[in-house]
C-alpha positions as a Markdown table, in Angstrom:
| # | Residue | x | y | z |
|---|---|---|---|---|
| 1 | Unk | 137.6 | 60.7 | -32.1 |
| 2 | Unk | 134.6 | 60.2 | -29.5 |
| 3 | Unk | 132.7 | 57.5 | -30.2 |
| 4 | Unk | 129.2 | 57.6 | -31.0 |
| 5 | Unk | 126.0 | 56.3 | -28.9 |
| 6 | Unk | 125.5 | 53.5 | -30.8 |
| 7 | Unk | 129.3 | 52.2 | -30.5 |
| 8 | Unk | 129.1 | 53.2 | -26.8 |
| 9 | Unk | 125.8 | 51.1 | -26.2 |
| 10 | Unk | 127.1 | 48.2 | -28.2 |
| 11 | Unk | 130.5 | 48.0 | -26.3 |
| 12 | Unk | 128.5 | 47.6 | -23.0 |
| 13 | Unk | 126.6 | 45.2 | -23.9 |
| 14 | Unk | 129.2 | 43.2 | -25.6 |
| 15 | Unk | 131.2 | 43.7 | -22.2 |
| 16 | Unk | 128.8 | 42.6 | -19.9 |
| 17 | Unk | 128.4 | 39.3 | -22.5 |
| 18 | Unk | 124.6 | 40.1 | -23.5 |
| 19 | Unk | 123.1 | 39.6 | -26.9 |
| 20 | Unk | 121.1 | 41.8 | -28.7 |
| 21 | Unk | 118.3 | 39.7 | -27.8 |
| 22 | Unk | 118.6 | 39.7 | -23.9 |
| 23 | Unk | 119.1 | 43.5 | -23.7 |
| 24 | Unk | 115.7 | 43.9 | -26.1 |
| 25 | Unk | 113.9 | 41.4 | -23.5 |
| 26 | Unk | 115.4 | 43.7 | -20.2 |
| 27 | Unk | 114.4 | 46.9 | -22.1 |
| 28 | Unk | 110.8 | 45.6 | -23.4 |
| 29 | Unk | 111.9 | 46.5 | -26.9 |
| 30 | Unk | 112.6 | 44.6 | -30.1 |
| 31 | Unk | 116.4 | 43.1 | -30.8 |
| 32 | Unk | 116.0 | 44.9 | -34.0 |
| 33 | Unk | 115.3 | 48.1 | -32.5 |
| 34 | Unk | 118.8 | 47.3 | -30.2 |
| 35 | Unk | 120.8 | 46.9 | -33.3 |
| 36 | Unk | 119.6 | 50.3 | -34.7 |
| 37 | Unk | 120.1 | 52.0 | -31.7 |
| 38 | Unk | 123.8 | 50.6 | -32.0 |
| 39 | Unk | 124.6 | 51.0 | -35.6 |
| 40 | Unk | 123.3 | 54.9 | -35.2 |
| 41 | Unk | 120.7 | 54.0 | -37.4 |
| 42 | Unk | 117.8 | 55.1 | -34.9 |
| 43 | Unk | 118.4 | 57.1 | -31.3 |
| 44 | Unk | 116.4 | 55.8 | -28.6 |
| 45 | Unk | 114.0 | 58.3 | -26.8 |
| 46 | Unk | 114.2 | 59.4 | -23.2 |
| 47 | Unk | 112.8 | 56.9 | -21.6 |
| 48 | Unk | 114.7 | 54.2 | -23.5 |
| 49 | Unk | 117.9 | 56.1 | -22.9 |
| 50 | Unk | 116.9 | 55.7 | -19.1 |
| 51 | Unk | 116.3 | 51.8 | -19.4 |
| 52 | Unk | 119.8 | 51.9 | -20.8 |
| 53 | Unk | 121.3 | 53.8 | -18.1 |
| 54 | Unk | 120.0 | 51.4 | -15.5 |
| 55 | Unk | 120.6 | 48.4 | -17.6 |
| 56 | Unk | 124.6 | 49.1 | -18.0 |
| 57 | Unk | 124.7 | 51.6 | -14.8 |
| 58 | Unk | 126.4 | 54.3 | -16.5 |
| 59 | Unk | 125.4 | 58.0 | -16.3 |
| 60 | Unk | 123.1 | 59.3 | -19.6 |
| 61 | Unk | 126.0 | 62.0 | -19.3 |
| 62 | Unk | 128.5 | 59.0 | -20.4 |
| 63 | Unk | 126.8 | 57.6 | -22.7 |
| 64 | Unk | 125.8 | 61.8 | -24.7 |
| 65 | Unk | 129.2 | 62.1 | -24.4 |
| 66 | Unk | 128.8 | 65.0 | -22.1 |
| 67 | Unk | 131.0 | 63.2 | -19.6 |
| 68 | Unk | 133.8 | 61.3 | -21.2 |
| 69 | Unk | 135.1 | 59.4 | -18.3 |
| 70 | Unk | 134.7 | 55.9 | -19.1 |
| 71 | Unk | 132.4 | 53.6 | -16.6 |
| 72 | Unk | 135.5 | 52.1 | -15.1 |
| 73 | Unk | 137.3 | 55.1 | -14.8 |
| 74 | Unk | 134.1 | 55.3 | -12.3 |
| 75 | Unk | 134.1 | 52.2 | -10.7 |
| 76 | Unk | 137.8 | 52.6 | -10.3 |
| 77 | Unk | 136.9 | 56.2 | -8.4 |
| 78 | Unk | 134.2 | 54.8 | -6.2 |
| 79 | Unk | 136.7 | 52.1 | -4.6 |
| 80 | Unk | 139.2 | 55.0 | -4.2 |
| 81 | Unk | 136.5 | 56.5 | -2.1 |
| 82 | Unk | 135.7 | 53.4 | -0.5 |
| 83 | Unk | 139.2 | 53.0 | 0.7 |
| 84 | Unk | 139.1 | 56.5 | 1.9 |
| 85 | Unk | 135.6 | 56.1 | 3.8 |
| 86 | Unk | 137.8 | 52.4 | 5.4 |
| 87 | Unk | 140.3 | 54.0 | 7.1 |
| 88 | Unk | 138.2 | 57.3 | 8.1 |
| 89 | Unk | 136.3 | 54.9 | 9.9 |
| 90 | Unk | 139.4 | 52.8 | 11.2 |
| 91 | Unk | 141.0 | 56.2 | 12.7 |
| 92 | Unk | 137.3 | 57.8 | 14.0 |
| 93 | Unk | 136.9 | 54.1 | 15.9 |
| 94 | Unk | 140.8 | 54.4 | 17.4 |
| 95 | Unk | 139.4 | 58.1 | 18.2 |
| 96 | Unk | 136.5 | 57.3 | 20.0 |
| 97 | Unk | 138.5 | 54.8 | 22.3 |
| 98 | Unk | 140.3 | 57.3 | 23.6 |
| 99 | Unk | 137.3 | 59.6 | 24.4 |
């Protein structure tokens, strides 16, 4: 079963070790308004939804459920492609010695 936004938002704060209180104080909105974003009882607008996004650098896609790849699933995707861009630039700088 997917989970909600509310249980997605309240997972990523909980991982990155943030209270309910710092995340209101980043977002310039109440704690209490936090916890009813993450008990489902309230959906955030837009705007909030973007503060989010920034806040736990996830995609809005993630966190609607439209993308159900989880955040490390990303992470662990952009250091496959960092890997990749490593030794792409390992073999172009053996390359251009040659040339």
């Amino acid at each position: 079963m997917e989970r909600t936004l509310g249980e997605k938002l309240a997972e990523l704060r909980k991982s990155r070790g943030l209270t309910q209180h710092q995340v209101a104080q980043q977002l310039k909105i109440t704690a209490a308004a936090v916890s009813a974003y993450e008990r489902d009882a309230n959906q955030p607008s837009l705007a909030i939804l973007k503060k989010f996004t920034e806040l736990y650098r996830v995609s809005a896609d993630f966190l609607l459920g439209i993308d159900t790849r989880s955040s490390q699933e990303w992470v662990r995707k952009g250091e496959e492609l960092m890997c990749r861009l490593q030794l792409f630039t390992q073999d172009f700088s053996q390359y251009i010695k040659y040339y």
